[in-house]
N, C-alpha and C positions, 0 to 999 in steps of 0.2 A: 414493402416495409410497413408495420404496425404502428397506428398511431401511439407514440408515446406516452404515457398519463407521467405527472410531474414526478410522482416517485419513482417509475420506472426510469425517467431521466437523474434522479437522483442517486439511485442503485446505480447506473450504468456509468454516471459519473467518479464515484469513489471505484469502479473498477478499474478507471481508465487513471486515475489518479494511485491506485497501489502499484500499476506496472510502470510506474516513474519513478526512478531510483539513482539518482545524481552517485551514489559510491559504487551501484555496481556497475553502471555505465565505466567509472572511474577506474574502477577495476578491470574491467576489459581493456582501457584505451591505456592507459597507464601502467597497470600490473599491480597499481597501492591506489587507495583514495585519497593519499593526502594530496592538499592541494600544492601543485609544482610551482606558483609562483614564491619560490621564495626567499627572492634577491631582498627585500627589505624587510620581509621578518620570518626567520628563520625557522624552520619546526620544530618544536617544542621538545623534549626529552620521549614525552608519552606517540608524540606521533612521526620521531624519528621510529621506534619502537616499532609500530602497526607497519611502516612503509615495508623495513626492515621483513618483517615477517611473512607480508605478502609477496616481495619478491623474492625472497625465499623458497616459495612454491613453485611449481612449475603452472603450465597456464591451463592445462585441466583443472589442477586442486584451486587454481583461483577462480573457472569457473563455476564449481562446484559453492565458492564463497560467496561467490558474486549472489548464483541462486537461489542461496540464502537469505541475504539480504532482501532479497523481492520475498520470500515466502515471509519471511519475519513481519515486513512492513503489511502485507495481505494482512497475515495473522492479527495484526494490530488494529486493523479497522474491524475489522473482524469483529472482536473485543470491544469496543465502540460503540458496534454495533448492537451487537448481544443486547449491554448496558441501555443504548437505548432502546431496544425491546423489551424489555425489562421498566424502563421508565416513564414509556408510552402505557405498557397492558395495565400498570400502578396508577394510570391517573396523577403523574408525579412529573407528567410532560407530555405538553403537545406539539406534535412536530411535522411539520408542510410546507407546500411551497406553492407560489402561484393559489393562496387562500383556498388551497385544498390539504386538508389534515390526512394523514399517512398513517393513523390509527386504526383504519380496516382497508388499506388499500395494496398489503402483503399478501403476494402469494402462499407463501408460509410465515415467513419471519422476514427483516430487515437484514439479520447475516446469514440466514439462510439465501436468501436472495440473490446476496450480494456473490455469496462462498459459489452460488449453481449459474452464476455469469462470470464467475475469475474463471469456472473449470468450461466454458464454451457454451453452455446450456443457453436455448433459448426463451424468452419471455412465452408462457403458455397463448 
């Protein structure tokens, strides 16, 4: 194993943090992500609705949902990410950790990075 530099624990962090997805867990184990307890407050109009719909599916088209959900939430840091690549290269943000700045310590980019460790790729 590679000794880790803090950004590369940083990148490897928000990848391990995109494949955490509490609804499509819910969606697997449930078949809806509302949440079932709910003997003392009941769901709502809008999320009798989403239950409704997803067990309405069969449990491919909900896994299909579910994998969306992961790719969306990926996509989203993603975006983040970009932004802060964008606001570090501007001099409009410095960003590090363990008092080491992360403004030249990308292999390409911060979501580039991030996007070629979601798809398995390893740190050069």
């Amino acid at each position: 194993m590679t000794d880790r530099t803090p950004y590369r624990a940083f990148i490897d962090g928000l990848v391990e943090v995109s494949r955490l997805n509490v609804e499509a867990d819910q969606i697997r184990a449930n078949g809806h992500a509302e949440r079932t307890n709910t003997r003392d407050l009941p769901l709502s109009a809008e999320e009798q609705t989403r239950k409704a719909l997803l067990l309405s599916l069969d449990r491919d088209s909900r896994e299909i949902i579910a994998r969306m959900l992961e790719s969306e939430r990926q996509a989203a840091i993603h975006d983040v990410l970009a932004h802060l690549d964008w606001a570090v290269a501007a001099d409009r943000l410095d960003l590090g950790a363990d008092g080491v700045s992360f403004a030249d310590a990308a292999e390409d980019s911060f979501h580039y990075d991030f996007m070629a460790r979601v798809a398995g790729d390893r740190w050069p």
